[in-house]
TORBA-672934 format. One record per atom (N, C-alpha, C, O): z, x, y; residue in three letters. Coordinates in steps of 0.02 Angstrom, whole numbers, plus 50000, padded with zeros to 5 digits. Each point is the difference from the previous one (the first is absolute). Layout:
! TORBA-672934
ZXYALA;...
This chain:
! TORBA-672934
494825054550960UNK;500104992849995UNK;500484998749942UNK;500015003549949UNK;500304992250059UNK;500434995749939UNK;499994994249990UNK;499764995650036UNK;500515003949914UNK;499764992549962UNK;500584999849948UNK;500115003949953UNK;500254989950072UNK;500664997849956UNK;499704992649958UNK;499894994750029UNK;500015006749898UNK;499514993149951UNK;500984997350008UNK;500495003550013UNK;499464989649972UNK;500804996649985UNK;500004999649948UNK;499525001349965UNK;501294996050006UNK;500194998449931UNK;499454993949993UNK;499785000849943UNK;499894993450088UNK;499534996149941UNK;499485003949985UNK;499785000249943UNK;499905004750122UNK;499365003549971UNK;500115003249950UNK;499724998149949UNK;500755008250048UNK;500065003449936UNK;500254996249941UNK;499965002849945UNK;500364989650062UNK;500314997549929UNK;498894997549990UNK;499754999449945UNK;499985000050100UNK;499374996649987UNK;499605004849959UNK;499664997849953UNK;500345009150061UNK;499645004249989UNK;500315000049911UNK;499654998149953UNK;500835003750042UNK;500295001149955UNK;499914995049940UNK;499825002149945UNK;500304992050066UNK;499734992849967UNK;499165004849973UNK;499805003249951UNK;500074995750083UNK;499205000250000UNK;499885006049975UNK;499435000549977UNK;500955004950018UNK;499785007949984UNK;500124997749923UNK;499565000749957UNK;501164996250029UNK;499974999249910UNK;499674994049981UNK;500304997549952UNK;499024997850073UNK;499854998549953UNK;499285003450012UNK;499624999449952UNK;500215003350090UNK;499445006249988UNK;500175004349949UNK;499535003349978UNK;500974997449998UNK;500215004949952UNK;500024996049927UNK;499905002749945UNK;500244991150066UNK;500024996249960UNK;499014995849958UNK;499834998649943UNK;499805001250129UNK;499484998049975UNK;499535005749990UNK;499575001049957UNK;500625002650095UNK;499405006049999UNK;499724999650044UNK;499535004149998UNK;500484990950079UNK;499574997950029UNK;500075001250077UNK;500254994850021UNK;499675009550031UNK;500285000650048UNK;499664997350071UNK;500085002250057UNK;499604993449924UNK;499724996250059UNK;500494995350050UNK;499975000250061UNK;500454995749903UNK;500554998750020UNK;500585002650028UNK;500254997750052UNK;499995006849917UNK;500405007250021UNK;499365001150069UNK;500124996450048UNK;499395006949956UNK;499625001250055UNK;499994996150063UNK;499855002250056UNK;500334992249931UNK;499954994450043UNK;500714999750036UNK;500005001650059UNK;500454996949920UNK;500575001550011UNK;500405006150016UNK;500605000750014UNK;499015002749982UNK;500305009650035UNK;499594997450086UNK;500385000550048UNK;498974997149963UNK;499674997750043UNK;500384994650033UNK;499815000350059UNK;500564995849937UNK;500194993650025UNK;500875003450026UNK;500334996950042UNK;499825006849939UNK;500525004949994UNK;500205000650080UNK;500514998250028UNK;498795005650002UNK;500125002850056UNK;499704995450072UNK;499424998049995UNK;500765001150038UNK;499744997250059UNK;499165002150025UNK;499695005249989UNK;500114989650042UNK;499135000650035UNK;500105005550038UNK;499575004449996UNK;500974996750047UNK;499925006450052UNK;500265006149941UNK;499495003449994UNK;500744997949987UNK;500195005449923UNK;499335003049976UNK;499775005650005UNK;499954986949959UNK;499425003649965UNK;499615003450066UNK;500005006150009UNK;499704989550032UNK;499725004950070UNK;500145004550008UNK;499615004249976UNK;500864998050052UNK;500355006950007UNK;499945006449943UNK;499935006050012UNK;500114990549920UNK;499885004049932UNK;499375000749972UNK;499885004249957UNK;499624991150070UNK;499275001949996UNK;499685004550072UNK;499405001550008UNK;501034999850028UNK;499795002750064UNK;500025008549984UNK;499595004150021UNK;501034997549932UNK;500305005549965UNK;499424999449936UNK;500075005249969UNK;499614992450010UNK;499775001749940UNK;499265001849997UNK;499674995850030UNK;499855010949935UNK;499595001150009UNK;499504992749993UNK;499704997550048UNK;500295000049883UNK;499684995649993UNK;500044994150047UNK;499654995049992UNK;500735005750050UNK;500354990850042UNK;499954994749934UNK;499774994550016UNK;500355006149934UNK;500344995649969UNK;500394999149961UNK;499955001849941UNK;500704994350091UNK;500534999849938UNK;499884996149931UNK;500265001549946UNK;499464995250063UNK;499804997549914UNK;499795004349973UNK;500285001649948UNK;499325001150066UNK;499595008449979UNK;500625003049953UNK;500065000149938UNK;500435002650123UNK;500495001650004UNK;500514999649941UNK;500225004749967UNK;499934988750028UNK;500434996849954UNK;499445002749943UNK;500075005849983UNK;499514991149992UNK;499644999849944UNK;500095008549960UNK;500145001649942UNK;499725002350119UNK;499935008549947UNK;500965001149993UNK;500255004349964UNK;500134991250077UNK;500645002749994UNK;500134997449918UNK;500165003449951UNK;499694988750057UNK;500184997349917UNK;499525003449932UNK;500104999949940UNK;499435002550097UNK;499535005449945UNK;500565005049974UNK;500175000049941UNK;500065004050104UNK;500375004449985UNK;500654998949980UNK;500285005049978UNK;500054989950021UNK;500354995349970UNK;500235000749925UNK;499834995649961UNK;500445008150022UNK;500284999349913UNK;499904993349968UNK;499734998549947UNK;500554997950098UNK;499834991949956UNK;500794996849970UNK;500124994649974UNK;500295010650039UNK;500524997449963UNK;500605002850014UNK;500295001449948UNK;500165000750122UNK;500244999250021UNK;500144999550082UNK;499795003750044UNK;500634990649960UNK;500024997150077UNK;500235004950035UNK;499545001250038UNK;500895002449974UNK;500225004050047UNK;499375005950014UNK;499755002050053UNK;500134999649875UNK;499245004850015UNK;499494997950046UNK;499615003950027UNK;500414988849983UNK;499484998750042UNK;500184998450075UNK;499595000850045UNK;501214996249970UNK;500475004850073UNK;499565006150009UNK;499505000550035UNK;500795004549923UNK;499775005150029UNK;499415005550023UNK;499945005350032UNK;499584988849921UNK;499265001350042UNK;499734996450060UNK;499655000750050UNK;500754994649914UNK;499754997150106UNK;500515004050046UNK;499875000150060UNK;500605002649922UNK;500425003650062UNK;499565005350026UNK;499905001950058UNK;499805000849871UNK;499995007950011UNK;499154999450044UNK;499825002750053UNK;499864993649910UNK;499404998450013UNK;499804997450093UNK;499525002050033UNK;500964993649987UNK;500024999150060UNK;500375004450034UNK;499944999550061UNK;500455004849918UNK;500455005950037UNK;499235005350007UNK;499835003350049UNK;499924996249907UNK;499435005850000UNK;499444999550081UNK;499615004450017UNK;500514989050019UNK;499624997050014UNK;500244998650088UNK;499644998450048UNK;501085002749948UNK;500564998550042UNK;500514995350024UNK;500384999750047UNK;499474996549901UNK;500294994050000UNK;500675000349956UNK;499895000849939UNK;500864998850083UNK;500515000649934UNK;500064993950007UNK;500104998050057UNK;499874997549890UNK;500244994549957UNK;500794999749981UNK;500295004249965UNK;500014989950064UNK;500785000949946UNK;499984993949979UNK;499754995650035UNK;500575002849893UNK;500104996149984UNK;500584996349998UNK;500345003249960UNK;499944992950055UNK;500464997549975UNK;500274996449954UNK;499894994049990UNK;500575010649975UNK;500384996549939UNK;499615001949941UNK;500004996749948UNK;499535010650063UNK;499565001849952UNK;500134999449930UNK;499594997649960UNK;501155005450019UNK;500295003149940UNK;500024994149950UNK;499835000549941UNK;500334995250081UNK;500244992849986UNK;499634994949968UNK;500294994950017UNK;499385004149958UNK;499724994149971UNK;500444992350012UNK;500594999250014UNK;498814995349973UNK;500394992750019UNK;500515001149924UNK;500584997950001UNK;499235004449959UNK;500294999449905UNK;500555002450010UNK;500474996749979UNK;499685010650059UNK;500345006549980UNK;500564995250040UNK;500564998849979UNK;499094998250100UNK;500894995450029UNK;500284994849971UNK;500584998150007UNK;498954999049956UNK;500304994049960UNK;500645002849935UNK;500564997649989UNK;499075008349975UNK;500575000449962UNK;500455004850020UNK;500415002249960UNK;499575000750120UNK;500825001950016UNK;500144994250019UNK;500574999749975UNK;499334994150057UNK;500464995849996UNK;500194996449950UNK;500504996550008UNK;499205003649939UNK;500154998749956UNK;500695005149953UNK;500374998249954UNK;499605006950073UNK;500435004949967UNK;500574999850041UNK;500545000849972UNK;499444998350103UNK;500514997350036UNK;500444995949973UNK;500525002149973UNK;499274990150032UNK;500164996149971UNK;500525000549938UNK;500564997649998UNK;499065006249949UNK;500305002549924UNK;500655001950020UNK;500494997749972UNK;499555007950091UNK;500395005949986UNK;500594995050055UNK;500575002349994UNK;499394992950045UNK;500644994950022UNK;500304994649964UNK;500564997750008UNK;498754999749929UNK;500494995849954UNK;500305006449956UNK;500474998449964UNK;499395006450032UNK;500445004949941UNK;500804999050059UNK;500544997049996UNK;499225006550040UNK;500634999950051UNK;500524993649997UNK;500605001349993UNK;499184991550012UNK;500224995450004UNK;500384997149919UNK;500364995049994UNK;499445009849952UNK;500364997549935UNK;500355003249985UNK;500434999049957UNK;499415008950098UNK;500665004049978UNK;500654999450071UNK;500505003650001UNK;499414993350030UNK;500394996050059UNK;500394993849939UNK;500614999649993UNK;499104997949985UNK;500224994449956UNK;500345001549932UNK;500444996849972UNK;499255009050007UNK;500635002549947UNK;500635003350030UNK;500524999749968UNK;499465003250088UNK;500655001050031UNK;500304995050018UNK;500605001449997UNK;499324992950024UNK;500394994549997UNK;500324998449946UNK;500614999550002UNK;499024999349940UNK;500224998449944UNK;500625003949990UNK;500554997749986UNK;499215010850026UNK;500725002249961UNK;500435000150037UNK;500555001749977UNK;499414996650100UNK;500584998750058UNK;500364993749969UNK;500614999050005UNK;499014997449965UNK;500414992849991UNK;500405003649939UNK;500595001650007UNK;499114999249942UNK;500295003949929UNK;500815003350015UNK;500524997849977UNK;499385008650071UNK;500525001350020UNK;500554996750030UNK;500575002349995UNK;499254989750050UNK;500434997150021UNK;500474994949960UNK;500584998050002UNK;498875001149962UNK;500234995449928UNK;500385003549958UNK;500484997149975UNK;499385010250010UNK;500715003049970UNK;500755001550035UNK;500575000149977UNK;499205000750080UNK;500615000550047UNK;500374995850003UNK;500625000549999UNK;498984993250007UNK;500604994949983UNK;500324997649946UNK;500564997549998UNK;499075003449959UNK;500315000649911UNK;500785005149983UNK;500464999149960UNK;499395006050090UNK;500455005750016UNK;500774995550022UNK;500605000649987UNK;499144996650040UNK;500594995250049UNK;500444994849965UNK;500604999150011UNK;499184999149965UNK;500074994249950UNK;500665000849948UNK;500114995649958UNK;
């Protein structure tokens, strides 16, 4: 079986994974790894699981859980539901909502740099034309 979570689930998970990391508290994070996957998903993934339950489930995964980094916890639910037969993909895993804000933000930077050094070549296009005609004179 497979299971593709989207860019809001994983920006959701992710939200929620750092302030579990932030409070200490992963009930929320728990809830939201749960809300993650569809009613026929979890079925299917409690059908695969000794215990039949994914909260179960979730709970010993966030046990085992370091506590403090997000991608570490990708890859226990990958590995954890791969164990199980289920591959998980995420999309847009690598990425954080933060990490796209400041490449566009670095975007941005790196076209006004572009755009002043577009504008100092003007300058010295004019410079040069203004001596040329001094030349003339």
């Amino acid at each position: 079986m497979e299971i593709v979570l989207g860019k809001s689930a994983v920006r959701q998970i992710r939200l929620s994974a750092q302030e579990a990391i932030e409070e200490g508290d992963t009930e929320t994070l728990r809830e939201d790894l749960l809300e993650a996957f569809t009613e026929e998903q979890v079925e299917e993934i409690e059908r695969r699981l000794d215990s039949g339950d994914f909260y179960e489930f979730l709970t010993e995964m966030l046990d085992e859980w370091s506590g403090d980094d997000i991608d570490e916890l990708f890859e226990l639910l990958d590995a954890q539901l791969g164990d199980i037969g289920v591959d998980v993909k995420f999309e847009r895993k690598a990425a954080s909502a933060v990490e796209d804000e400041e490449e566009e933000e670095d975007e941005e930077d790196d076209e006004d740099l572009d755009d002043e050094d577009d504008d100092d070549l003007d300058d010295e296009e004019e410079l040069d034309e203004e001596e040329d005609d001094d030349d003339d004179v």
